[in-house]
C-alpha positions as CSV (number, residue, x, y, z in Angstrom):
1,X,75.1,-31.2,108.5
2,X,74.0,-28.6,110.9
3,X,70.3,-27.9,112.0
4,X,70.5,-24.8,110.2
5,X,71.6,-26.6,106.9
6,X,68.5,-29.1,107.4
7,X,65.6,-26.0,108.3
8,X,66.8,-23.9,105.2
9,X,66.6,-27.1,103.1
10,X,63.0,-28.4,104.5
11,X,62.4,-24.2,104.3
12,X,63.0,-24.4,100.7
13,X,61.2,-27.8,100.3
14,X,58.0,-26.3,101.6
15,X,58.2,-22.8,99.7
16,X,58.5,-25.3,96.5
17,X,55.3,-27.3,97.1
18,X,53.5,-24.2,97.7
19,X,54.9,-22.4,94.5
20,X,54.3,-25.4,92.4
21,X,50.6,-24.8,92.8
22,X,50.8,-21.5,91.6
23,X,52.0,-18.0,92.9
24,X,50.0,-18.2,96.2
25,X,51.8,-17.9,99.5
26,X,51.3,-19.7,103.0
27,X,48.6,-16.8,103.7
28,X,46.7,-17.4,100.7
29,X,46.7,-20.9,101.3
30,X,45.0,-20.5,105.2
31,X,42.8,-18.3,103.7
32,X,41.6,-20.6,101.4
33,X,41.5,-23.3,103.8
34,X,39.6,-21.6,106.1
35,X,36.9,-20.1,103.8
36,X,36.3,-24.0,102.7
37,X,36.2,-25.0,106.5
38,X,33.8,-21.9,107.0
39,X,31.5,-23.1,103.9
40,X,31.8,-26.8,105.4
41,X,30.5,-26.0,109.1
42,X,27.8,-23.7,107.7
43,X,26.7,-26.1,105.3
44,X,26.6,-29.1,107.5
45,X,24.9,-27.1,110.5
46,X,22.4,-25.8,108.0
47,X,23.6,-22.1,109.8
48,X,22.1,-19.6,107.4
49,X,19.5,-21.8,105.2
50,X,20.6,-21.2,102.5
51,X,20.9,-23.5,99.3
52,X,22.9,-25.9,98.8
53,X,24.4,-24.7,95.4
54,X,25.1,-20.9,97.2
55,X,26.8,-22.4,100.4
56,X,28.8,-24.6,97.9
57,X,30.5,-22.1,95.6
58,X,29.1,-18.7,96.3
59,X,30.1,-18.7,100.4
60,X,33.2,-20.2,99.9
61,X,34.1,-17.3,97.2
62,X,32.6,-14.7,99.4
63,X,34.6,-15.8,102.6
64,X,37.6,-16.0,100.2
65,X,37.1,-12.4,98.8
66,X,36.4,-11.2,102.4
67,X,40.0,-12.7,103.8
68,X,41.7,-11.0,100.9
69,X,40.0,-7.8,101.5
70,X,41.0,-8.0,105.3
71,X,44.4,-9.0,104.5
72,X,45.0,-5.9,102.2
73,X,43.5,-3.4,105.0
74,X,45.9,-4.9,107.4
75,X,48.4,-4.5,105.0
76,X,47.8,-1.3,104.4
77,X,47.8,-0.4,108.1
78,X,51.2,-1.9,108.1
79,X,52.8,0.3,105.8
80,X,51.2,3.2,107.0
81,X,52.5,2.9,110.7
82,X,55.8,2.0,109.1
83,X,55.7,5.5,107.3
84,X,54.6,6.9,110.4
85,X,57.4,5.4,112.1
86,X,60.3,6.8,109.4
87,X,58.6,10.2,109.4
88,X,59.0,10.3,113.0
89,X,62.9,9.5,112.9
């Protein structure tokens, strides 16, 4: 078996844990993690002083609907360079 056999099977073993959980890609899943890890420092450091129950779901929901906002203006930007780009051809 060559390397390339292995990484496309431990390729498509990964892409199936994630889409077990549900139609989220690898992005999704860091921007999860990090809105959680975000929540976590602030909450531990006592950061904004805040209470607990808003640091607990309402942060993590905010920093979760701030990375997908970011992620769709960058996505956005994407496209529109790459329209740029075939106009300019």
């Amino acid at each position: 078996m060559s390397d390339r056999d292995a990484n496309d099977k431990n390729k498509g073993a990964t892409e199936f844990r994630f889409t077990r959980l549900g139609p989220l890609d690898q992005l999704d899943w860091l921007i999860i993690l990090l809105a959680v890890l975000l929540g976590t420092l602030v909450k531990q450091h006592h950061v904004l002083s805040l209470p607990a129950w808003f640091l607990d779901w309402l942060l993590a929901f905010l920093l979760i609907i701030a990375g997908y906002k970011t992620r769709r203006r960058i996505t956005e930007a994407i496209e529109t360079q790459k329209g740029q780009r075939t106009r300019e051809k």
